[in-house]
DRENRO-410829 format. One record per atom (N, C-alpha, C): x, y, z; residue in three letters. Coordinates in nm, 3 decimals. Example, Ala and Ser with C-alpha at 12.3 -4.5 7.8 and 13.67 -1.06 7.14 Angstrom:
(site (1.319,-0.569,0.780),"ala")
(site (1.230,-0.450,0.780),"ala")
(site (1.320,-0.330,0.780),"ala")
(site (1.285,-0.225,0.708),"ser")
(site (1.367,-0.106,0.714),"ser")
(site (1.290,0.003,0.787),"ser")
//
This chain:
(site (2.690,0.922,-2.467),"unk")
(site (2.712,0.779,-2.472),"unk")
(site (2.606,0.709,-2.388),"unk")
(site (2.517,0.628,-2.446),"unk")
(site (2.436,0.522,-2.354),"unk")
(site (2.504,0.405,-2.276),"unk")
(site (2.444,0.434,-2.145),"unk")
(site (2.469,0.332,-2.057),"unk")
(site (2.487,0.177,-2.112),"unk")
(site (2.482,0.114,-2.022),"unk")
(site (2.481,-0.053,-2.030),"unk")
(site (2.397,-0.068,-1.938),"unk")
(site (2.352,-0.255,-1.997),"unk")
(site (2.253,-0.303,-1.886),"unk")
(site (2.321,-0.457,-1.886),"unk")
(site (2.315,-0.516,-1.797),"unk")
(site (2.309,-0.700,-1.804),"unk")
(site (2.188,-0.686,-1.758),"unk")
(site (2.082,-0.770,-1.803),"unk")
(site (1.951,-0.813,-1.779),"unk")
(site (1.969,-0.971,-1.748),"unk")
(site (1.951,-0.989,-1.640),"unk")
(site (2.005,-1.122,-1.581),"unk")
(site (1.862,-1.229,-1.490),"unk")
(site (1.838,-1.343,-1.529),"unk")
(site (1.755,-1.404,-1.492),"unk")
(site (1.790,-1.541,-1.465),"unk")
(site (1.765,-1.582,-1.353),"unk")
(site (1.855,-1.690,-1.253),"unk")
(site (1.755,-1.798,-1.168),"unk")
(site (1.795,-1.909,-1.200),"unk")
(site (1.739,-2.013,-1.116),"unk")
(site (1.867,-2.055,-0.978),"unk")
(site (1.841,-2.076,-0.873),"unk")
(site (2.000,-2.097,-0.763),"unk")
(site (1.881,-2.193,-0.749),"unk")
(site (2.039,-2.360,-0.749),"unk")
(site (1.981,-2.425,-0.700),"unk")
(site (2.093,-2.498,-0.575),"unk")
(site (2.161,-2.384,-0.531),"unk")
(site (2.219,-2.470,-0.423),"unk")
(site (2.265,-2.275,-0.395),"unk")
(site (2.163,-2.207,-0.286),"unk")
(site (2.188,-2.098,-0.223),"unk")
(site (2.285,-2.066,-0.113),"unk")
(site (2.343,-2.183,-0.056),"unk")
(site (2.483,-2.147,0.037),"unk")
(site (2.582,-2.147,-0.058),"unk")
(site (2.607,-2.220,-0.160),"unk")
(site (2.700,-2.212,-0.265),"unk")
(site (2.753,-2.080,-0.364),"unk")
(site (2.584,-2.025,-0.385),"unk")
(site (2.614,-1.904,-0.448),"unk")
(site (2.642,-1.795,-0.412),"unk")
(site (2.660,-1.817,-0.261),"unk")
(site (2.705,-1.701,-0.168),"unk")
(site (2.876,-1.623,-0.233),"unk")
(site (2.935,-1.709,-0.283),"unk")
(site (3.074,-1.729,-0.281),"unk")
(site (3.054,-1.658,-0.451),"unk")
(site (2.948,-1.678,-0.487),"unk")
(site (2.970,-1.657,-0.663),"unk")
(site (2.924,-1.471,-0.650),"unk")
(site (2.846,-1.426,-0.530),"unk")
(site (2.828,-1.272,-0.527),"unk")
(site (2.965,-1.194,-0.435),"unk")
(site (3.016,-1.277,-0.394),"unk")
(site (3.149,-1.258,-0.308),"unk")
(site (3.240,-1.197,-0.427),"unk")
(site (3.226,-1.325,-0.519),"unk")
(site (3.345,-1.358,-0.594),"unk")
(site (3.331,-1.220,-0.748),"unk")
(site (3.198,-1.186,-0.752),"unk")
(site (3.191,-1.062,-0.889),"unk")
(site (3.189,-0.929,-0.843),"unk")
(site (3.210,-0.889,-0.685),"unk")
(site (3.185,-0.775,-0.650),"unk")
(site (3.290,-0.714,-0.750),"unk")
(site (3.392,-0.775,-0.723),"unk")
(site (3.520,-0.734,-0.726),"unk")
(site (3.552,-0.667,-0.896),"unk")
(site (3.497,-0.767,-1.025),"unk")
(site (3.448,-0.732,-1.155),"unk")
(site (3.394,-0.609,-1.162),"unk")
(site (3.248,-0.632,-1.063),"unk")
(site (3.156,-0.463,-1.107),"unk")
(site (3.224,-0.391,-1.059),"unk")
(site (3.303,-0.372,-0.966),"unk")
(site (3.359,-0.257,-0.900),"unk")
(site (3.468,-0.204,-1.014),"unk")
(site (3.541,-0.261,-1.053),"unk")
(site (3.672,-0.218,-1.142),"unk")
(site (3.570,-0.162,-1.289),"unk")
(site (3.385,-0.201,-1.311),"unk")
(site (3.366,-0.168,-1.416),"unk")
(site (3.267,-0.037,-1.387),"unk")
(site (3.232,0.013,-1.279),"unk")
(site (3.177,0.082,-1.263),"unk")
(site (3.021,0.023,-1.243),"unk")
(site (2.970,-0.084,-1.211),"unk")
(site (2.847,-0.148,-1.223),"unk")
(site (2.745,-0.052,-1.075),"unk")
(site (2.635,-0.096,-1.114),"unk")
(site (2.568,-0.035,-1.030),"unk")
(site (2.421,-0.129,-1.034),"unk")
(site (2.368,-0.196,-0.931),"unk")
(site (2.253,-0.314,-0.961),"unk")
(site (2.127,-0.180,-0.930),"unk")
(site (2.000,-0.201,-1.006),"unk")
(site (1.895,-0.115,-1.039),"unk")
(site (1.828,-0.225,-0.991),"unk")
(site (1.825,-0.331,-1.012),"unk")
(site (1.712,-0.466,-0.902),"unk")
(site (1.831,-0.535,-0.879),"unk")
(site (1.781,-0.616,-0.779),"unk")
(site (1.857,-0.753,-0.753),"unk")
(site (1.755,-0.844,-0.648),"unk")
(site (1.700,-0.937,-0.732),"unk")
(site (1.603,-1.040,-0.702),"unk")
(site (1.512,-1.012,-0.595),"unk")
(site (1.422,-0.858,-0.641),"unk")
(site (1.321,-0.826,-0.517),"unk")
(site (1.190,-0.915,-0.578),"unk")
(site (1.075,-0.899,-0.502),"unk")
(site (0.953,-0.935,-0.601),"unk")
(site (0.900,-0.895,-0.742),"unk")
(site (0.904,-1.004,-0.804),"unk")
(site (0.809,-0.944,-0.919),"unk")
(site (0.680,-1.013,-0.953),"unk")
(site (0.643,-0.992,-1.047),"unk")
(site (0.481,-1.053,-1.105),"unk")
(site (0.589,-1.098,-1.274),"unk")
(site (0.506,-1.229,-1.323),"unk")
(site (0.597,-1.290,-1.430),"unk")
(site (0.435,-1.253,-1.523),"unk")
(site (0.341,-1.120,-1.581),"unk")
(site (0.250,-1.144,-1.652),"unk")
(site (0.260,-1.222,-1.788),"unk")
(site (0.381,-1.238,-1.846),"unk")
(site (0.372,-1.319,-1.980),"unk")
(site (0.487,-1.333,-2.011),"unk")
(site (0.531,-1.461,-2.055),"unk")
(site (0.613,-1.563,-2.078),"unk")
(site (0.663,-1.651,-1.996),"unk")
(site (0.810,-1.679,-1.980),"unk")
(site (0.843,-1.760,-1.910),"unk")
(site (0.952,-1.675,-1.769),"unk")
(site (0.941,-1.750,-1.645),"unk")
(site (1.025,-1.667,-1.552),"unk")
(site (1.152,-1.747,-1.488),"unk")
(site (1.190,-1.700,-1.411),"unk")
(site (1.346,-1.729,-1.319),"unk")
(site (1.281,-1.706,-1.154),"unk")
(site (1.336,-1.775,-1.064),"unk")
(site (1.348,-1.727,-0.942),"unk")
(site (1.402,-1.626,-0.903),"unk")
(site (1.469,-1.525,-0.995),"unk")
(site (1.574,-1.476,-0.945),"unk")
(site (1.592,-1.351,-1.087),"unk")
(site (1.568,-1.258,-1.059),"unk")
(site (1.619,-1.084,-1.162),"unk")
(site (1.688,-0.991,-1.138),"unk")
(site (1.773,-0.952,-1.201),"unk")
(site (1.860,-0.878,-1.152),"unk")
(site (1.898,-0.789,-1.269),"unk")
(site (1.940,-0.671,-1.268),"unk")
(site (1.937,-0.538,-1.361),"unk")
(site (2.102,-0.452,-1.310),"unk")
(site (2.146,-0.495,-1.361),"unk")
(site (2.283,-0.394,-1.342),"unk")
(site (2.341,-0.285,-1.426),"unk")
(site (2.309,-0.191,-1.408),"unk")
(site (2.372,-0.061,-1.515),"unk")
(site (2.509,-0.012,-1.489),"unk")
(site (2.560,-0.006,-1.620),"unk")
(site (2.708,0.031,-1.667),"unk")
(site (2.725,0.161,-1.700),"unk")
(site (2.835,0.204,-1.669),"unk")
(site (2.841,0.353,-1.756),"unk")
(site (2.818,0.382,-1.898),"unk")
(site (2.907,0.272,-1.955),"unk")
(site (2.844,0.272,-2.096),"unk")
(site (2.806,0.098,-2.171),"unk")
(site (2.735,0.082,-2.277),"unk")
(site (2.758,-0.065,-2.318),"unk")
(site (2.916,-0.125,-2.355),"unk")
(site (3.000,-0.048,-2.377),"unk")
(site (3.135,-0.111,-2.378),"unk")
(site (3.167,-0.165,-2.233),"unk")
(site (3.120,-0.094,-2.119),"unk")
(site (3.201,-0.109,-1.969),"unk")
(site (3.117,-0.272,-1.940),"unk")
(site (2.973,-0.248,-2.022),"unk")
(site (2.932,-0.398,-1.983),"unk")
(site (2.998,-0.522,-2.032),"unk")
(site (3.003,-0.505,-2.139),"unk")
(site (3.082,-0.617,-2.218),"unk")
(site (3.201,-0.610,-2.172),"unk")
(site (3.272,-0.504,-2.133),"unk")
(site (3.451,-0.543,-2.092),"unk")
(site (3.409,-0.620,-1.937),"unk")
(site (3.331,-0.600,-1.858),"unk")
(site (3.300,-0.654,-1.755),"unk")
(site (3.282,-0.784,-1.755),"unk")
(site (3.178,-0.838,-1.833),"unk")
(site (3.131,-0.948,-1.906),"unk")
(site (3.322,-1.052,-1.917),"unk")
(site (3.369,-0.995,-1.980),"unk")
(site (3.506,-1.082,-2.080),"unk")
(site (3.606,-1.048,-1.979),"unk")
(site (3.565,-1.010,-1.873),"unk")
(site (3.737,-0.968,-1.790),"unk")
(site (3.729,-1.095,-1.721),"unk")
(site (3.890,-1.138,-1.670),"unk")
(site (3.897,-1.213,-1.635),"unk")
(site (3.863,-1.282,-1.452),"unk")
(site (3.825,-1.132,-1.377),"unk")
(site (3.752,-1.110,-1.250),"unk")
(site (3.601,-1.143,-1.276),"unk")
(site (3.539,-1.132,-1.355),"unk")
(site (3.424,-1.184,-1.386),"unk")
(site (3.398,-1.281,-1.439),"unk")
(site (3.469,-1.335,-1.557),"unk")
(site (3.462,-1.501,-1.610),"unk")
(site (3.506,-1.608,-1.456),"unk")
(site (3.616,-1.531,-1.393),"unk")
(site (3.643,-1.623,-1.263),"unk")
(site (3.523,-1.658,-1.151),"unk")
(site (3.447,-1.522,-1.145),"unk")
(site (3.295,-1.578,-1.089),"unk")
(site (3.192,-1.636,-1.138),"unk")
(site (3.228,-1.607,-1.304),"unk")
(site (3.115,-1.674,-1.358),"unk")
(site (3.150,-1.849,-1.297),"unk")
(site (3.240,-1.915,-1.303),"unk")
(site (3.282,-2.040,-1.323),"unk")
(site (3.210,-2.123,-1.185),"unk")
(site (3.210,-2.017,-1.078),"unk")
(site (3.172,-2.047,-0.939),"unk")
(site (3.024,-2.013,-0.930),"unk")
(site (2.939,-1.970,-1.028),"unk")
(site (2.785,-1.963,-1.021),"unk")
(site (2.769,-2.086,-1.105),"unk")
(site (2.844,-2.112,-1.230),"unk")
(site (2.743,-2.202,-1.331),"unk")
(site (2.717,-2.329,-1.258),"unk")
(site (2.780,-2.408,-1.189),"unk")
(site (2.790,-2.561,-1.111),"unk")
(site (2.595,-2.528,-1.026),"unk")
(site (2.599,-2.400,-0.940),"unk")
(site (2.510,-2.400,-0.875),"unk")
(site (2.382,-2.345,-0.904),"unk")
(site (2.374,-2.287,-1.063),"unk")
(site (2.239,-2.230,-1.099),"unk")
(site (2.219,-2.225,-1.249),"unk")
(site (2.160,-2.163,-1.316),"unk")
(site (2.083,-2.162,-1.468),"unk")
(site (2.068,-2.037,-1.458),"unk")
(site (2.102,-1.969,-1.571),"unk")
(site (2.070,-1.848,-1.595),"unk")
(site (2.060,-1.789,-1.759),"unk")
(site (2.011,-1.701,-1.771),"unk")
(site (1.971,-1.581,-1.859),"unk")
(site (2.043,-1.524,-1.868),"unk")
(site (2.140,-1.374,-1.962),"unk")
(site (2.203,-1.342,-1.919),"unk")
(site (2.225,-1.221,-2.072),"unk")
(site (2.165,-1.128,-2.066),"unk")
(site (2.165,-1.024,-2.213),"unk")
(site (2.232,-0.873,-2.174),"unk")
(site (2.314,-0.864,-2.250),"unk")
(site (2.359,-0.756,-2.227),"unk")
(site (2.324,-0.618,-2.344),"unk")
(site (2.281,-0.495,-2.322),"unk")
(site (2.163,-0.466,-2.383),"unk")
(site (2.233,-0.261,-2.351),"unk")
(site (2.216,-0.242,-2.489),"unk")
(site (2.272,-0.079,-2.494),"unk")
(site (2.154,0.009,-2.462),"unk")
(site (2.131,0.090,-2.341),"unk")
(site (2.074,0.195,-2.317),"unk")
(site (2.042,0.247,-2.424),"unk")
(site (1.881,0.318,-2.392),"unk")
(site (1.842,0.416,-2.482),"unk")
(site (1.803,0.558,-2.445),"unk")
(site (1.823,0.682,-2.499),"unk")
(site (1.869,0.804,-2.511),"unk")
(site (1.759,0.873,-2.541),"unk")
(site (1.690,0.766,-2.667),"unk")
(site (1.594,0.854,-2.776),"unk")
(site (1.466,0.945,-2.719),"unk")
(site (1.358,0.942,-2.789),"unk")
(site (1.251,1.072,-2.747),"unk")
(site (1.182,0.962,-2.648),"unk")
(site (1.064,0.999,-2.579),"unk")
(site (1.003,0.936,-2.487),"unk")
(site (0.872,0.955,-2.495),"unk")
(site (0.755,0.868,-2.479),"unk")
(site (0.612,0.900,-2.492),"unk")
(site (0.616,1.007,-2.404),"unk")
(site (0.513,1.102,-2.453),"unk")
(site (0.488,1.222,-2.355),"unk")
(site (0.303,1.223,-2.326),"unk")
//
């Protein structure tokens, strides 16, 4: 079974506020098994458009993302980020297949 990803890209425009919105989803990833692979270190934006802010969270599988996504511990944090930021937000099924060698 392939993992899950949320591929998440974020503008905060009121950063004491959103303190309360990473408070408030621990609690979601934890019951879904989440695990963050980035969370808003440096990057380089070489082509297109960017966010202040990236973040990469892997799931056990793409179902655990989406049940994460629609549970009601996570829609409750979503409600407490949207007032204070803009975001991106794709949720995206792991791949398994062959690999350049």
């Amino acid at each position: 079974m392939s993992k899950g990803y949320w591929i998440a890209r974020v503008d905060v425009s009121d950063p004491e506020a959103y303190k309360a919105y990473v408070v408030a989803n621990a609690e979601a990833f934890r019951q879904h098994g989440a695990r963050f692979l980035v969370r808003a270190g440096r990057f380089e934006n070489p082509e297109g458009t960017s966010r202040s802010r990236n973040v990469v969270i892997e799931f056990p599988s793409y179902q655990a993302a989406l049940d994460c996504w629609n549970s009601p511990a996570y829609q409750a944090a979503l409600r407490i980020r949207q007032p204070v930021s803009t975001g991106d937000v794709v949720i995206v099924e792991g791949y398994d297949g062959p690999q350049p060698v």
